[in-house]
TORDO-529728 format. One line per 3 residues: number of its first residue (from 1); their letters; for each residue x, y, z of C-alpha. Coordinates in steps of 0.2 Angstrom, whole numbers. Layout:
NUM) A) X:Y:Z | ...
***
This chain:
1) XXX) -84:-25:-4 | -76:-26:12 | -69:-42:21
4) XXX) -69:-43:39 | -58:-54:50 | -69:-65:61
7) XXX) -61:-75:75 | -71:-92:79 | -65:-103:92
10) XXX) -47:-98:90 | -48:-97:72 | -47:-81:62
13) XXX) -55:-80:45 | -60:-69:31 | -76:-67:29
16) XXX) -85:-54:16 | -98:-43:25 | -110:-48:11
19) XXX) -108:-65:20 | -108:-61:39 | -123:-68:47
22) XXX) -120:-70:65 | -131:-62:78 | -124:-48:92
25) XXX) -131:-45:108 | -141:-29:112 | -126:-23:119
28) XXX) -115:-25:108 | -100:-10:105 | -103:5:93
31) XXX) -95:16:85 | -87:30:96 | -72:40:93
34) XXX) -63:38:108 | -49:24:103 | -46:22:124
37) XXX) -28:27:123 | -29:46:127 | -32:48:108
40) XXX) -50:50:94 | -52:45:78 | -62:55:66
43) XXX) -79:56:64 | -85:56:80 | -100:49:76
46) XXX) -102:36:62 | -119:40:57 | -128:57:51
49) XXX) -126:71:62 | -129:87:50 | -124:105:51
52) XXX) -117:105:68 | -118:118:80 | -106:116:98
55) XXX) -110:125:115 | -101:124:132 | -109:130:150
58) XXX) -98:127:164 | -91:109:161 | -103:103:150
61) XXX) -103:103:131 | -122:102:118 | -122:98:101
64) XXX) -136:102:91 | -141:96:74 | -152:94:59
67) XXX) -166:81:59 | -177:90:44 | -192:79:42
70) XXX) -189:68:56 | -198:67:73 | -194:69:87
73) XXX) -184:83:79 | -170:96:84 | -157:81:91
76) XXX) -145:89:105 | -130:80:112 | -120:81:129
79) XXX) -103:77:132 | -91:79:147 | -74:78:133
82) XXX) -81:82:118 | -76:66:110 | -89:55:121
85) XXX) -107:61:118 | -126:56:123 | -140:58:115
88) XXX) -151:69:130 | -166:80:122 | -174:82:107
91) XXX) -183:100:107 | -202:93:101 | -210:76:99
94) XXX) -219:82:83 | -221:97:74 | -235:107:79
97) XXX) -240:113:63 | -259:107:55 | -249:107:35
100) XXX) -254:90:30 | -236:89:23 | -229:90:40
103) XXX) -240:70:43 | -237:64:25 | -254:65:19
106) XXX) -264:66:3 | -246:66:-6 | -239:80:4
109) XXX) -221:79:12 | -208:91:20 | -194:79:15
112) XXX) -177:88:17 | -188:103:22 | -192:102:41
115) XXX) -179:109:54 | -162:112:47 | -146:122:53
118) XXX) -149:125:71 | -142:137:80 | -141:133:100
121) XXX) -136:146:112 | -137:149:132 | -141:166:140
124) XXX) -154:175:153 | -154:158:163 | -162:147:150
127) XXX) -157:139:133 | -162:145:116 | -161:135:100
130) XXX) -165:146:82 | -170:135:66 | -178:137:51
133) XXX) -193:126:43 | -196:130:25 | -212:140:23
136) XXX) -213:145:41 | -200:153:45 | -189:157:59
139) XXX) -192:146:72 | -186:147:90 | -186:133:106
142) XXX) -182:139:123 | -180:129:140 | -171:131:155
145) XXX) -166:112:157 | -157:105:142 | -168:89:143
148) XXX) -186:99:141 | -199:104:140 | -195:116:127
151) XXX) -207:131:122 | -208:134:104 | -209:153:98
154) XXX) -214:153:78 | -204:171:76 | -209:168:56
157) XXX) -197:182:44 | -186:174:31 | -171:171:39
160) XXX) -163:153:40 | -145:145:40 | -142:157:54
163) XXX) -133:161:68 | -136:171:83 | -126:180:94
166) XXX) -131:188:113 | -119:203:113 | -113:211:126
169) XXX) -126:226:125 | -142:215:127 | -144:215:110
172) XXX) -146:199:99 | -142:197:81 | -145:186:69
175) XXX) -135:183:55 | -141:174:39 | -138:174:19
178) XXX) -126:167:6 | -115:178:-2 | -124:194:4
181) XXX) -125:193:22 | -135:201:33 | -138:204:52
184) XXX) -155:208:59 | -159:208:79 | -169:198:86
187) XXX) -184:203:99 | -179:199:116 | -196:189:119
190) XXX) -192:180:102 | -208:186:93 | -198:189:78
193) XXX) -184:200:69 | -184:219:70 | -185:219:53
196) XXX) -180:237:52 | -163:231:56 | -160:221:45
199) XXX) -142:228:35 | -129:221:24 | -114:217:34
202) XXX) -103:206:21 | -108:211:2 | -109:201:-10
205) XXX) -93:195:-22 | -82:194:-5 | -83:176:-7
208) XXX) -90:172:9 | -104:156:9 | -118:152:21
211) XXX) -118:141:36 | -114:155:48 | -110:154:65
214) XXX) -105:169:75 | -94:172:91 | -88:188:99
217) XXX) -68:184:107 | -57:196:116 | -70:210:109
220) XXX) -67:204:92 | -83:199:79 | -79:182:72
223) XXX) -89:173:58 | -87:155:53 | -95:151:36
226) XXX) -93:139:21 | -92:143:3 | -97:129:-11
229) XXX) -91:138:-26 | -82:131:-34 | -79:118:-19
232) XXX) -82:116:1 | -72:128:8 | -73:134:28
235) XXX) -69:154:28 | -69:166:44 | -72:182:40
238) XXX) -68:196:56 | -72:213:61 | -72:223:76
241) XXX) -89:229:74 | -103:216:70 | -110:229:57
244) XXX) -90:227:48 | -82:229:37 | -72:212:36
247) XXX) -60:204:31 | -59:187:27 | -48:170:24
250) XXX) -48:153:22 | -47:141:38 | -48:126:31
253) XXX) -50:117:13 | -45:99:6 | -49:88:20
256) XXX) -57:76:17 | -48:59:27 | -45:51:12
259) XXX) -67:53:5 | -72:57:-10 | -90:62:-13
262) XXX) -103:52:-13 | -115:49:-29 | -131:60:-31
265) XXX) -144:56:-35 | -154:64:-51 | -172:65:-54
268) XXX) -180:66:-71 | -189:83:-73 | -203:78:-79
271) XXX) -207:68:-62 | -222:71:-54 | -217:70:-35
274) XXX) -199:74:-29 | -196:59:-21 | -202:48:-37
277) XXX) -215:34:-39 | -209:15:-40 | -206:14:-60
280) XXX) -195:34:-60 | -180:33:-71 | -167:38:-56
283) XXX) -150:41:-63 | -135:37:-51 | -119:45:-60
286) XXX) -102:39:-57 | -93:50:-46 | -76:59:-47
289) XXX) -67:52:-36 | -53:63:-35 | -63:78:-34
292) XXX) -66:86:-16 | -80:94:-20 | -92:98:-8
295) XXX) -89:82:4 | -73:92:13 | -76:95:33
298) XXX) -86:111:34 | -100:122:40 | -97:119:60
301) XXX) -95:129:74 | -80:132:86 | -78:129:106
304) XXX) -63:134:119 | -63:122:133 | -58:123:153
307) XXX) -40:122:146 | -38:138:133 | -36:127:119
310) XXX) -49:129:105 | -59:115:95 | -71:114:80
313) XXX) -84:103:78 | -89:103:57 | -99:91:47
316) XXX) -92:81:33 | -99:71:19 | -95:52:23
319) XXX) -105:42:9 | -121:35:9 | -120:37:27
322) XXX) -126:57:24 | -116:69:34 | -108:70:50
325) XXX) -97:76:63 | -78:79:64 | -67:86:78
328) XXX) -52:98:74 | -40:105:86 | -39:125:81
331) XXX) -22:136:81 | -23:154:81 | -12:161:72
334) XXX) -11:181:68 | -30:181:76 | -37:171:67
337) XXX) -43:151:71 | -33:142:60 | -40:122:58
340) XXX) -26:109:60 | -11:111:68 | 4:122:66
343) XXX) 15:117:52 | 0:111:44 | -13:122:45
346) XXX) -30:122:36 | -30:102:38 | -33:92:51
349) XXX) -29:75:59 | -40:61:59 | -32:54:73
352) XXX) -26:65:88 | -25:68:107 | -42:71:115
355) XXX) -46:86:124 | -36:88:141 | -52:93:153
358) XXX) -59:79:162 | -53:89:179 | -70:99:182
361) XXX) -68:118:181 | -82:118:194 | -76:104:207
364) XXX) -57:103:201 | -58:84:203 | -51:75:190
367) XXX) -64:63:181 | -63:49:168 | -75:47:155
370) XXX) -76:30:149 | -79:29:130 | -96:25:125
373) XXX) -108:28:110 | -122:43:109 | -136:28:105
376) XXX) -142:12:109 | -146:6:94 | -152:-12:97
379) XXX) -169:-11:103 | -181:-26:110 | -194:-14:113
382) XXX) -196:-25:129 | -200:-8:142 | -215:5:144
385) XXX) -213:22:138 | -214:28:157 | -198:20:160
388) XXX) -190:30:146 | -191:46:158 | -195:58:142
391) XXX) -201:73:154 | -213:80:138 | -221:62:130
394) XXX) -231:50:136 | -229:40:123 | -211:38:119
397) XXX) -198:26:111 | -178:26:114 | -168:40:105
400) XXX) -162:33:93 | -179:32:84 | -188:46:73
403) XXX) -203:43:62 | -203:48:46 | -215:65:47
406) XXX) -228:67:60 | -233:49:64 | -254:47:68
409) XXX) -251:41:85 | -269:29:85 | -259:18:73
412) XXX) -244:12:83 | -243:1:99 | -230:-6:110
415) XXX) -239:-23:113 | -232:-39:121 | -215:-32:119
418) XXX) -215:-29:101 | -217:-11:93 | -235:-14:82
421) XXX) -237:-4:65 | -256:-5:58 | -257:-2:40
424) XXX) -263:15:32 | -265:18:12 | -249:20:4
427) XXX) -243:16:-11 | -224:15:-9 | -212:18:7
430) XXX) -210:34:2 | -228:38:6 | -229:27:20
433) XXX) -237:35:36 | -230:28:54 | -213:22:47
436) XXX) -200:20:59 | -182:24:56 | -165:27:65
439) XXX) -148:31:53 | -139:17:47 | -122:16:56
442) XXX) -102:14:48 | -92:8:42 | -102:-7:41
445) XXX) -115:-15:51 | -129:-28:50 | -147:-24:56
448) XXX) -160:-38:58 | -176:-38:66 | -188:-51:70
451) XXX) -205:-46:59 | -223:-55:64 | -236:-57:50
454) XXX) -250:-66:59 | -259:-48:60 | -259:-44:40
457) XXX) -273:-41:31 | -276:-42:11 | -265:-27:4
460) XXX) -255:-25:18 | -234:-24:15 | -223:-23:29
463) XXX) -205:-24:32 | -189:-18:34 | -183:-4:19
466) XXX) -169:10:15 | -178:28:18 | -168:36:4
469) XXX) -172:44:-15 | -172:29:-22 | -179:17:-8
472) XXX) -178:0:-6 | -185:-14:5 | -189:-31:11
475) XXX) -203:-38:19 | -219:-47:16 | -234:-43:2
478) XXX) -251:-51:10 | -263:-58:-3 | -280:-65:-3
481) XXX) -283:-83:1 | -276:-95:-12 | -287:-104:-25
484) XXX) -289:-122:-21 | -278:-121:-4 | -292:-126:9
487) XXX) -289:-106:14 | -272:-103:14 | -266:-87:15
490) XXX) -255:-82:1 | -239:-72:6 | -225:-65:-6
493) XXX) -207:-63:3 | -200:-48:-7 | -187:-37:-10
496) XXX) -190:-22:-20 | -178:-10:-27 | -185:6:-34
499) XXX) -170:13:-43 | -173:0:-55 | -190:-3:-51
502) XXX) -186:-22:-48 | -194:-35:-36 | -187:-51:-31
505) XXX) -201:-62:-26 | -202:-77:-16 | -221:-86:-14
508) XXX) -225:-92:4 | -239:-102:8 | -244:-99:26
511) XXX) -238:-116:29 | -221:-111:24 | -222:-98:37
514) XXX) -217:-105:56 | -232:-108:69 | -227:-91:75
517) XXX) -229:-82:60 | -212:-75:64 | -196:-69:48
520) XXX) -181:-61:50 | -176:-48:38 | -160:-41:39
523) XXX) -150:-26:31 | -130:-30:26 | -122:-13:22
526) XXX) -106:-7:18 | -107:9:18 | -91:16:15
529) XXX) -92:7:-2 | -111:12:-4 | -118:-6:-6
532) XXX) -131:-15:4 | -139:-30:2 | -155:-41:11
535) XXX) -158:-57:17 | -170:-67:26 | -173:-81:37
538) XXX) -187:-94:44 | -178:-100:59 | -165:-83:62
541) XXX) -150:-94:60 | -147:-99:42 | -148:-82:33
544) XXX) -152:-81:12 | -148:-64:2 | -162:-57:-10
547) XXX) -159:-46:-22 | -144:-40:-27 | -129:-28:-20
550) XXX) -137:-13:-19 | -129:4:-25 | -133:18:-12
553) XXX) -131:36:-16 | -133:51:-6 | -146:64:-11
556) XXX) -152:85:-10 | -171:79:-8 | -171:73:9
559) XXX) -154:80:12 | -154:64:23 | -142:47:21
562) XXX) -148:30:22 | -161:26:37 | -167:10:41
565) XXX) -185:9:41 | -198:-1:48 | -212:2:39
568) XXX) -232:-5:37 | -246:-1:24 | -258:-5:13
571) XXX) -257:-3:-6 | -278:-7:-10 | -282:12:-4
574) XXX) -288:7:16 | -283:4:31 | -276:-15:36
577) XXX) -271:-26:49 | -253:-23:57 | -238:-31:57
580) XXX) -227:-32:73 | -209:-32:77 | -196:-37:89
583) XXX) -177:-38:93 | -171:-25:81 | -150:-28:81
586) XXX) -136:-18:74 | -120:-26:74 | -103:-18:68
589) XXX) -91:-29:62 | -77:-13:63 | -83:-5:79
592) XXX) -68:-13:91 | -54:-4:85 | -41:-9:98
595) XXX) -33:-21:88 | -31:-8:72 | -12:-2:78
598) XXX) -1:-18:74 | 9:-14:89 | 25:-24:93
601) XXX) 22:-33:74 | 35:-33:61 | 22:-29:46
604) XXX) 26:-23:25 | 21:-7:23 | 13:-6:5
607) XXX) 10:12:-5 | -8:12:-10 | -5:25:-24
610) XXX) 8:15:-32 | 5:-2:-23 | 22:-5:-20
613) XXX) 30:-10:-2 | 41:3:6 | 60:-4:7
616) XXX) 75:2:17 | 89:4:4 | 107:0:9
619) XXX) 110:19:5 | 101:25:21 | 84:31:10
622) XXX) 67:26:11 | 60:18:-6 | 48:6:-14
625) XXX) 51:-9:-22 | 40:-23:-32 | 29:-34:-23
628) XXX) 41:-49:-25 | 54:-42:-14 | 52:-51:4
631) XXX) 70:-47:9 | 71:-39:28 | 72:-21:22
634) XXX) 55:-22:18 | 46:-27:34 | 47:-15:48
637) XXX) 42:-18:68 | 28:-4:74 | 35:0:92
640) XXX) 23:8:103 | 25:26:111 | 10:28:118
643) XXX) -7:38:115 | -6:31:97 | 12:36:94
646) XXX) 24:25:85 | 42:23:78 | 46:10:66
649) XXX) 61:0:66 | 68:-10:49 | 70:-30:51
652) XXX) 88:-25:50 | 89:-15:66 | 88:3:56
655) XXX) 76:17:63 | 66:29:53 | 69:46:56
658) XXX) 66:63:46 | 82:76:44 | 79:92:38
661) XXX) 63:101:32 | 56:84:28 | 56:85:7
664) XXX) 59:69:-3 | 75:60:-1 | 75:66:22
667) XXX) 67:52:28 | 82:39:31 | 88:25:43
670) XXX) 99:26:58 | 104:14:71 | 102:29:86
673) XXX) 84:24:92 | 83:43:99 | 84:49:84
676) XXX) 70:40:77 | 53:50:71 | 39:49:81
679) XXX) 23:45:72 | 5:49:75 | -5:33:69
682) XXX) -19:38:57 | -32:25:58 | -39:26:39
685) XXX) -48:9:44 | -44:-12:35 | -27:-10:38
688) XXX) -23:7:29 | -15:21:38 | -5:38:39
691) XXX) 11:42:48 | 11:60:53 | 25:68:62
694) XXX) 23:73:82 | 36:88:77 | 32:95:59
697) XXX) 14:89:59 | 15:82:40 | 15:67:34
700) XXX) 27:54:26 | 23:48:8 | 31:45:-9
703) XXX) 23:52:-27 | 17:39:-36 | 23:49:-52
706) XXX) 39:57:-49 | 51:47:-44 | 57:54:-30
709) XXX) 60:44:-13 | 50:45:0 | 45:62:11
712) XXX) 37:70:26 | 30:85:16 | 11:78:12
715) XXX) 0:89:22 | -14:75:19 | -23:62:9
718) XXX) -33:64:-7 | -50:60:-10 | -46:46:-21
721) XXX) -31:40:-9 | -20:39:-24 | -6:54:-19
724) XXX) 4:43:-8 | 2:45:8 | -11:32:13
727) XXX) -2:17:17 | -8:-2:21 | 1:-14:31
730) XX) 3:-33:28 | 9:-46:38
***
């Protein structure tokens, strides 16, 4: 569980998450990477944005991900500096496909199965962006504005997890497969492969994965993959002609910013449906938490900016949270684009200095790009959809929002200024047509949303629920009238969750209810730790948790993290009434960073692997000591450099500095300030943190195991966070 430190008219307390019930404004900040100093923290984004694929015309940088079974789908992004970003087109409102899967009916569903590993591209004046959907094919969606409308071009032929690549002849290729992989081109009009092309181009038992995105520099044929076996690993593989041979090597493996995986779900075999009914036996194993497995930052693409320097853009597994988007600076070394930088190559910071091109290549005017987030998430559904200026829906809600499948567009109104849901036969959220959802945001946040029950009809159950395998949700159950009550309506305040089938039921009268009918649910997650929990209110200021902490787990099904849902329907096999909501918030408790670098404070620095301070021995070595040692060797003054750069000085005047190559016993004390080691501040969020070196680019640390004192040797954190180099600092 995570505490937070809350400051209340002057006073600062500790508060658990699990207990933060204060409102935000709609505008409150988000999450963004840009720390406002010159400098990003890792991810970019603190919510799901899978399998990442970057391009950049002229000045101007798009980002396109999955959104598998959720519509609008094919998200793109814009930035001007690759760490700011905006959410500015989606390539289609719905998919245009008559499946009964593709709109959730008759206990159908394309979960984890929609649009998946796009590949976005610009050439012959337009944009082009290549995905797959399972059973259809090779998909295609072209458009000369970024923003739409978009042309789909169903090109069909089993190729997917692909990349495409416009060569210089004319010709486009495609290049798909796991392990054997393949190259086939394309038809200039995008009517589908030339299948009589298609030829093996990396064979099998080269170790080379899937996730494939390829680029042709300097007349060389580059390809960026990633293996999972054993473990995530990012691999180039380079040839000089696109038919090969290659070669290939490793470009990155092991980071993982300090993340270990996140648990999977399992589901029995003998279960009917994939996504389970409300009584499955899910299992949620414990997790290795020292393992890298498959979390590690991969599967990506790369980007050379106005400057010459080169960037990758890969996804990473953060949690419950699913898997999002991290931003590497590349070195090229002996040809090839090395991740991280030199003296540390294949890792990467999480902390580093942003991208030096806000002078326009075009205009050569020099502009500043003031950090904001890709979404507004609060919504108070107070506007028309005209105002929205989607130039391909006339029925449209902000971007951040996506229905769970094709939604059946007779069943939802915006009304009043409240988003209206009207019940459809469902027995669980799973199924539930019309749902509502937008990804939950981290490291932690708390989402509420006022929820009107004066439309429900017998049957109905509306709410606000986890769109995950298992679900979860709370929200009102509407009965029949209640015996002897002169009328009354019954209604049951629930929360229900289905990875153990368990429901926590309150009964409410509709006297209980307020004249306006009017709840407030709300969603308390900490996602890092994969908990969440609910609550409720009658009057939106006193808040009561139901249910109990929650586990979260991340899943293969949906291949989708957590989602808040706002959901309606009926479980008595007919359409209802409806249920109405307003002032949907998200407030995050962790989002203002500014503060995280204790600049100017004389702090303790404590070892997390061993939990034992750092001390300044008389001897002129850096050591630890027991907890109980408060004399001034052990507290140590973070002077600012600068762009997240540091030195630190000892209570006792001394100045850390790092002589030879760095190995266990070099990092000493010295009264000469120039000499002092200049730090990168690695924000690892509540007070942890890792000092790497501006000059060898590794970082300090001390073994919990060997003895030894401390080092600048560590080339990065652990999953666990248990090799020592992840510090905390105390006051």
């Amino acid at each position: 569980m995570i505490n937070i430190r809350i400051k209340v008219k002057g006073l600062v307390m500790g508060v658990s998450l699990f207990h933060l019930f204060t409102f935000s404004p709609l505008n409150a900040q988000s999450w963004t990477a840009d720390n406002g100093n010159g400098t990003y923290t890792n991810p970019l984004f603190y919510d799901e944005f899978s399998d990442p694929d970057i391009l950049r015309v002229g000045d101007d940088y798009y980002l396109a991900g999955t959104t598998m079974h959720t519509v609008p789908g094919l998200v793109i992004l814009h930035s001007r500096d690759l760490v700011n970003w905006e959410n500015i087109s989606y390539c289609f409102d719905r998919f245009d496909f008559d499946d009964e899967a593709f709109s959730l009916k008759n206990h159908q569903e394309i979960y984890g199965q929609g649009v998946w590993a796009p590949a976005i591209r610009y050439a012959n004046g337009q944009f082009y962006v290549f995905t797959n959907i399972n059973g259809k094919g090779l998909q295609c969606y072209t458009s000369k504005d970024i923003r739409g409308p978009w042309e789909h071009h169903n090109m069909q032929g089993r190729i997917y997890d692909l990349s495409v690549l416009f060569d210089d002849d004319g010709k486009i290729y495609a290049i798909h497969g796991y392990g054997e992989v393949k190259c086939t081109e394309l038809k200039p009009d995008m009517s589908g492969p030339i299948e009589e092309t298609e030829r093996t181009i990396i064979p099998e038992g080269s170790a080379v994965g899937e996730g494939h995105h390829m680029y042709k520099i300097n007349g060389m044929y580059y390809l960026i993959s990633t293996d999972y076996r054993p473990n995530g690993r990012t691999l180039c593989s380079r040839s000089k002609s696109i038919w090969g041979p290659y070669e290939t090597i490793t470009i990155t493996a092991d980071e993982t910013f300090g993340y270990h995986a996140a648990s999977l779900t399992q589901v029995p075999q003998d279960e009917q449906y994939r996504i389970g009914h409300d009584g499955t036996k899910f299992g949620i194993p414990e997790v290795d938490k020292d393992a890298t497995a498959c979390t590690n930052i991969h599967q990506g693409g790369i980007v050379e900016d106005q400057s010459g320097q080169w960037w990758a853009l890969l996804m990473m597994d953060f949690h419950s949270i699913g898997r999002t988007v991290t931003l590497t600076p590349i070195t090229w070394k002996d040809g090839w684009p090395m991740l991280g930088l030199e003296g540390n190559l294949g890792r990467a910071p999480r902390t580093w200095r942003k991208p030096d091109i806000s002078r326009s290549e075009e205009s050569g005017v020099r502009s500043e790009i003031t950090p904001h987030a890709p979404y507004v998430r609060s919504d108070d559904f107070n506007y028309s959809p005209s105002t929205l200026h989607t130039p391909h829906s006339s029925k449209a809600l902000k971007p951040i929002w996506q229905w769970n499948h094709n939604p059946d567009d007779k069943m939802w109104s915006l009304k009043n200024g409240r988003l209206r849901l009207n019940t459809m036969p469902a027995e669980q959220l799973m199924w539930a047509r019309n749902t509502l959802t937008q990804r939950v945001i981290g490291p932690t946040s708390v989402t509420t949303v006022e929820f009107y029950t004066k439309g429900m009809k017998d049957g109905d159950v509306a709410g606000l629920g986890n769109i995950n395998v298992p679900c979860s949700w709370i929200g009102i159950v509407k009965g029949g009238k209640a015996k002897g009550s002169k009328g009354k309506d019954v209604y049951t305040l629930r929360c229900f969750e289905q990875a153990t089938n368990d429901t926590t039921d309150i009964s409410l009268s509709s006297f209980l209810l307020p004249p306006s009918s009017r709840i407030y649910l709300r969603c308390i997650g900490d996602y890092d730790n994969d908990q969440m929990q609910y609550a409720y209110s009658l009057d939106g200021k006193e808040y009561k948790t139901l249910g109990r902490k929650m586990p979260l787990s991340y899943q293969l099904i949906s291949f989708q993290g957590s989602r808040h849902a706002l959901f309606a329907f009926n479980v008595k096999g007919r359409n209802g009434g409806y249920a109405e909501f307003d002032n949907f918030t998200v407030e995050e408790p962790q989002a203002d960073r500014s503060r995280n670098i204790p600049h100017g404070k004389t702090v303790r620095i404590v070892n997390l692997a061993t939990g034992k301070p750092m001390i300044a021995l008389p001897h002129g070595l850096v050591y630890d000591t027991e907890a109980s040692d408060k004399s001034p060797q052990t507290r140590f003054r973070v002077i600012d450099k600068g762009q997240g750069q540091v030195i630190l000085q000892c209570e006792d005047g001394r100045y850390l500095f790092v002589s030879g190559y760095g190995i266990a016993g070099d990092v000493r004390l010295t009264t000469d300030e120039s000499k002092a080691e200049v730090f990168m501040w690695q924000d690892y969020l509540n007070r942890e943190f890792m000092l790497m070196s501006m000059r060898t680019h590794r970082y300090i640390g001390k073994s919990p195991t060997t003895g030894s004192p401390y080092s600048m040797d560590f080339t990065g954190a652990d999953p666990a966070r248990r090799n020592g180099a992840v510090l905390r600092w105390e006051e």
